[in-house]
PAKOLFI-260829 format. One record per residue (C-alpha): x, y, z. Coordinates in steps of 0.05 Angstrom, whole numbers, plus 5000, padded with zeros to 4 digits. Each point is the difference from the previous one (the first is absolute). Example, Ala and Ser with C-alpha at 12.3 -4.5 7.8 and 13.67 -1.06 7.14 Angstrom:
BEGIN
524649105156502750694987
//
This chain:
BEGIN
500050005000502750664991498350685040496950254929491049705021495749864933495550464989495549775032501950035069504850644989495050455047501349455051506649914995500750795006496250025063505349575034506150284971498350665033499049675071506050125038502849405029494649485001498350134921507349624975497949435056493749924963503750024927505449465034494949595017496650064931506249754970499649305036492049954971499149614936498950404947491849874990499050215081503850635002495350504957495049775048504150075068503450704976491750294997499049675073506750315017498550744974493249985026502149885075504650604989494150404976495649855059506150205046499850674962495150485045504449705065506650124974502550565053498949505050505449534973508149955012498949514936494549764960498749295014500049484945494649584984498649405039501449444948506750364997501349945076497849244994503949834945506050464989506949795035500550665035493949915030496249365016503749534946494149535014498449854923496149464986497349935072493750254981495349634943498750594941492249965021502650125083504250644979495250354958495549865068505950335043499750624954493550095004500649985073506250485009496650484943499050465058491549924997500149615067502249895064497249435030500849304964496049375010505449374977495649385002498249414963504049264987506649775027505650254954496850454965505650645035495450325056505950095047505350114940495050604976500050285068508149945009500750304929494950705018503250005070507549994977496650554935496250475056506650055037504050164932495350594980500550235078506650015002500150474931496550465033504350655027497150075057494649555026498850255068499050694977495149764940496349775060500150425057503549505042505050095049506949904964501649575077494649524984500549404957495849864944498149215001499249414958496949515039500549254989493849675042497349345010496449455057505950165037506850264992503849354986495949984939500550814978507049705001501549374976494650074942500650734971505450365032506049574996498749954929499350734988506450055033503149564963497250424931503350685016505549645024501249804923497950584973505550504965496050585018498349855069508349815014502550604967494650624996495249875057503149435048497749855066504249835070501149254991502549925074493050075023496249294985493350145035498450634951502450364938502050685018501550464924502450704998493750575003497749585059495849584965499849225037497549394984498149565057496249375022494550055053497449595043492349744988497550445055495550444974502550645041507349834971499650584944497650525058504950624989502549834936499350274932498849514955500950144937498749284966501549305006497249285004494749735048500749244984495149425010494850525016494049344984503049615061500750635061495749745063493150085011498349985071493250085019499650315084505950224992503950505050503850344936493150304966497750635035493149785014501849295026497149744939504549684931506050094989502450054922507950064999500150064929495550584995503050345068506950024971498050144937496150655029505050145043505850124940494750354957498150565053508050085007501150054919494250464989501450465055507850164986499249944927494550174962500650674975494650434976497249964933505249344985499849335002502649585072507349884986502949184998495849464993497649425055500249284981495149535024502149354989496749355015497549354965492549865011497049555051491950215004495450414971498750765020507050035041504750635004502850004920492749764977497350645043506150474959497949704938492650185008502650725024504450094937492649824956495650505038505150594989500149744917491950085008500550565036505250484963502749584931507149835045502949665059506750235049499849255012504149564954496249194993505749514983496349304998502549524949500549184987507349704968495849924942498250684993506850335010505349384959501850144929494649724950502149274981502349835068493149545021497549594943493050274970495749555036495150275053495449675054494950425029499750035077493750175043503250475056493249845042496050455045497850015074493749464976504749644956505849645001506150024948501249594945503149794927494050114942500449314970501850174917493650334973496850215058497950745004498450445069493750334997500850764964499950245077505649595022505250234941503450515059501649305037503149614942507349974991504049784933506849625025505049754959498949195012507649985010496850145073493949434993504249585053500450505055492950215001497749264990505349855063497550575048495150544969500350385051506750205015501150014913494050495007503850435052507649934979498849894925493450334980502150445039492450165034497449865067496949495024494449995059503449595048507649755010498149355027492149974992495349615039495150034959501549564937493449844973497850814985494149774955496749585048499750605054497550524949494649564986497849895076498750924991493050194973496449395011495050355044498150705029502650335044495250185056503550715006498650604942507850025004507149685005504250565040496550465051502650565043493049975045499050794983495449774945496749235034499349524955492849814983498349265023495249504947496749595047497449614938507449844989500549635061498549234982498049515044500050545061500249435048506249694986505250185054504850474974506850215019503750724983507050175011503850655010507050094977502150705026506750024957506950235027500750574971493050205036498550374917493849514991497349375023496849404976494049755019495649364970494249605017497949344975495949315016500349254970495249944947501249275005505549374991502949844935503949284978506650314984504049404962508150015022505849764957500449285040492649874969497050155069494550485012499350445052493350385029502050764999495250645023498550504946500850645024495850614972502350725027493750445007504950584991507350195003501450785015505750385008500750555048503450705000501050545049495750684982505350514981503950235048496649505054501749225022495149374982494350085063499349245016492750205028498150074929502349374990496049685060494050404973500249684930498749315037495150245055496050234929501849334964497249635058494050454996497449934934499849205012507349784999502149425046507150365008502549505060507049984998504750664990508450025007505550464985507149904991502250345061499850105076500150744980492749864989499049885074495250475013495249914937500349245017497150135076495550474974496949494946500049375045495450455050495150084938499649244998505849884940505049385017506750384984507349854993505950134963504049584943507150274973501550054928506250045016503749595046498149274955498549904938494949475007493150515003503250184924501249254978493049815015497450624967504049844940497249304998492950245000501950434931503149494965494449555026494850384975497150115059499550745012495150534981501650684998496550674982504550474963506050305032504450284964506150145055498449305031501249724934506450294984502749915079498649264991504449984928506050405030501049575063506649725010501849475045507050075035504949454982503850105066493950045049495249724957494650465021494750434953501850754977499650504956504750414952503450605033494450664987494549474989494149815060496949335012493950315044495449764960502549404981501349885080493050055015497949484943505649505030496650135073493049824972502049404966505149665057494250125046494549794967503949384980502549855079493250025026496849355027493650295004499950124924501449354985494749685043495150464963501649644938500449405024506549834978504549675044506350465014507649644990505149905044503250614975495250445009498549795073506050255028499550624975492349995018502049865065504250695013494250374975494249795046505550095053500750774973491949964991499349765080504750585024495750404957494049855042503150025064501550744986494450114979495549735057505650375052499550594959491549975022
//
């Protein structure tokens, strides 16, 4: 190549020339191109220039582009790291239209490489400024902060930071123009004050810092601790979004400038685990600010290996995956099958290169592969079809699923079949004390359920007159007497509401108080075993339930999770299982009572008894309290 461009890119080619220092980088760099990709890069190149043009005072030196920091030897000298499709990506992030990105998606598709890359760029174009602390009004004493943060500080280290380190360790301009004190190994200190350092996963860590930019890794798998002492009102806890709030307060309030755009860009970086967690919640922020204004400050980065490798590299040959939904469970389309028109959003394309690992384990080739989110890490409930169907067999005998109590629900005594039966309700108050669950149901019946050693077994069908969700009136708590009053009024319009338990002894007082209006009460913990959830599951798969329609019960019951260390019953981090709670307390209790059985006539197994036995003993106590209570 010679310095003489074609014709075509002369205006280009002019535009750098005239660019003191950085414009004969670019050209160098233009030299090592093949000849076909340099017209293309030298109009990228002059255009970054131009953008720079209105903010020129402010610089010592213009900064070059960033495929020239990635690639050049003076810079990065990381060519070929990055697949062509993943550095037109890291342009368009480091184009200067955002300053928050969103890296998500499939293992090895560059998440963290894309955040190292902007991270070591941001701290380039700071370090060409003249004088950073007097663009922005900030002490020239003070430091001005990359941060590097993660679960904990071991990780900020070992995952992200120790390989940035090891990047502007390499790098020409980083040894020579703009080098940092290498005796120091816990933080990068440059010239201009500017320092990029690890914190610890404590959300207060960033408290009198400026940050300027940086990386807040694994952001999809921070704690979610419901009660807990950390959040202000004794309620959840959300590390992810605490730190993450915590740094953005800091950024905006040192340096955004009026009438400009906030300075640096924070990566959020993170592979998916479930629906609607903290990237899923960015993503849907960077689409409302599209609808509302034509453009986002939040740069989306969510990409599959087949979606980001040179063309040629998987063979033509496609298989179409069902992603599933909280009713339904994921699968392969058999060749020739079609989703409904309605269900195109949920159907993947995948090279069948990768047939094997989603006919292996669909779930984790969903998450790490797919790169999409699946309801549950290790779900209990298999068999998502057969629970679905047990929702909308029958009315509800409420006008509504969720109720706050300021407007009552209306009551259909016509709803309530078979009034006589003996029914049983149960209260699940939550941890997090934001709703509770509450259910009541009755055995319609026995049904022969056939089991796999060709046995039957005589099983109760449960129907739930109603499943209802509670929530506090704004600004006030859930009043448990509204609660109580919902079954005095049940009870008055012809229900045979006997038996009524919650899940805790925080319930004391609502238990006393509905034993002395004739109720047997107790409590049963969702918590603490997992067998009230096994039988419930049993009694979907069996058939044997009959729900109205609830539309959070439903999706609780598809997202639980059962722990494979403790082996009990839970939900995903920012999810509930109130609701779901409630339908589990109806069902073990229902199932555990001797007196339903005799009903029915059916003769009650061995199983059962025990189990049966513990209950009238909770029933007896029951009455003893409530005769002493007289």
């Amino acid at each position: 190549m010679t310095d003489t461009p074609s014709s075509k890119f002369d205006v280009a080619h002019d535009v750098i020339t005239k660019v003191v220092g950085s414009g004969p980088a670019v050209l160098m760099h233009a030299r090592t191109l093949q000849p076909e990709a340099r017209g293309t890069f030298l109009m990228q190149a002059a255009r970054h220039f131009l953008s720079l043009h209105d903010e020129r005072d402010r610089y010592a030196l213009l900064p070059v582009d960033i495929r020239t920091f990635v690639e050049s030897k003076g810079f990065l000298n990381s060519r070929s790291v990055l697949y062509p499709a993943v550095m037109e990506e890291l342009r368009e992030l480091n184009s200067g239209k955002y300053d928050e990105a969103v890296l998500t998606g499939a293992i090895g598709t560059g998440k963290s490489t894309i955040a190292l890359f902007t991270t070591a760029y941001q701290l380039y174009v700071l370090s060409c400024l003249k004088d950073p602390h007097r663009l922005f009004s900030l002490d020239p004493a003070s430091e001005i902060v990359f941060a590097f943060q993660s679960l904990n500080k071991m990780l900020a280290e070992s995952i992200g930071y120790k390989r940035f380190r090891t990047m502007i360790e390499d790098s020409a301009y980083f040894l020579h123009h703009f080098p940092f004190r290498k005796s120091l190994g816990s933080e990068m200190v440059f010239q201009k004050n500017i320092v990029v350092r690890p914190l610890s996963g404590n959300v207060t860590a960033a408290i009198g810092s400026n940050i300027f930019g940086g990386i807040i890794d694994e952001i999809n798998f921070m704690a979610v601790i419901e009660q807990s002492k950390n959040a202000a009102d004794g309620g959840t806890f959300d590390q992810a979004n605490e730190m993450y709030n915590s740094i953005v307060r800091r950024r905006k309030s040192r340096f955004m400038m009026a009438g400009s755009k906030l300075p640096g860009v924070l990566c959020l970086v993170s592979s998916k685990r479930y629906p609607g967690e903290f990237t899923d919640r960015k993503q849907a922020e960077a689409r409302d600010e599209i609808t509302r204004s034509g453009k986002t400050r939040i740069f989306v980065y969510d990409r599959r290996l087949w979606e980001i490798k040179p063309e040629g590299t998987y063979g033509k040959e496609r298989f179409k995956l069902f992603l599933g939904d909280v009713a339904r469970k994921p699968r392969i389309l058999e060749d020739g099958a079609e989703a409904a028109a309605n269900d195109a959003h949920l159907v993947m394309e995948v090279p069948d290169e990768f047939r094997s690992e989603f006919t292996r384990d669909i779930l984790s080739a969903i998450r790490d592969i797919a790169g999409s989110a699946t309801f549950a890490l290790h779900p209990f409930i298999v068999n998502t079809e057969a629970v679905a169907k047990a929702f909308g067999v029958r009315q509800s005998v409420l006008s509504t699923q969720e109720t706050d109590f300021v407007a009552r629900p209306s009551i259909y005594p016509t709803r309530i079949l078979r009034p006589d039966e003996p029914r049983m309700a149960h209260v699940d108050l939550g941890l997090t004390g934001d709703s509770a669950g509450v259910a009541v149901g009755w055995v319609e019946g026995f049904a022969k359920v056939p089991r796999s050693d060709n046995t039957f077994e005589m099983m109760p069908v449960i129907n739930l007159d109603l499943i209802l969700e509670v929530k506090p009136p704004q600004g006030g708590e859930i009043e448990l007497e509204n609660i109580r009053t919902l079954f005095y009024k049940l009870r008055e319009v012809g229900m045979n509401l006997k038996w009524i338990s919650f899940d805790t002894f925080q319930s004391a007082d609502s238990i006393q108080l509905l034993r002395q209006k004739g109720f047997t009460t107790g409590t049963y913990s969702m918590d603490t075993t997992s067998i009230p959830y096994d039988f419930t599951k049993s009694a979907f798969y069996d058939g044997r339930i009959k729900a109205p329609v609830h539309d959070k019960a439903l999706s609780e019951m598809m997202r639980l999770e059962r722990n494979p260390q403790s082996g009990l019953i839970d939900h995903p981090p920012n999810f509930s299982k109130d609701c779901s709670d409630a339908v589990a307390g109806v069902v073990f209790g229902l199932t555990n009572r001797r007196e339903i059985w005799v009903r029915h006539g059916v003769p009650m197994r061995d199983i059962f008894q025990k189990i049966a036995d513990k209950v009238e003993e909770k029933d007896r106590k029951s009455e003893r309290a409530r005769e002493a209570s007289h």
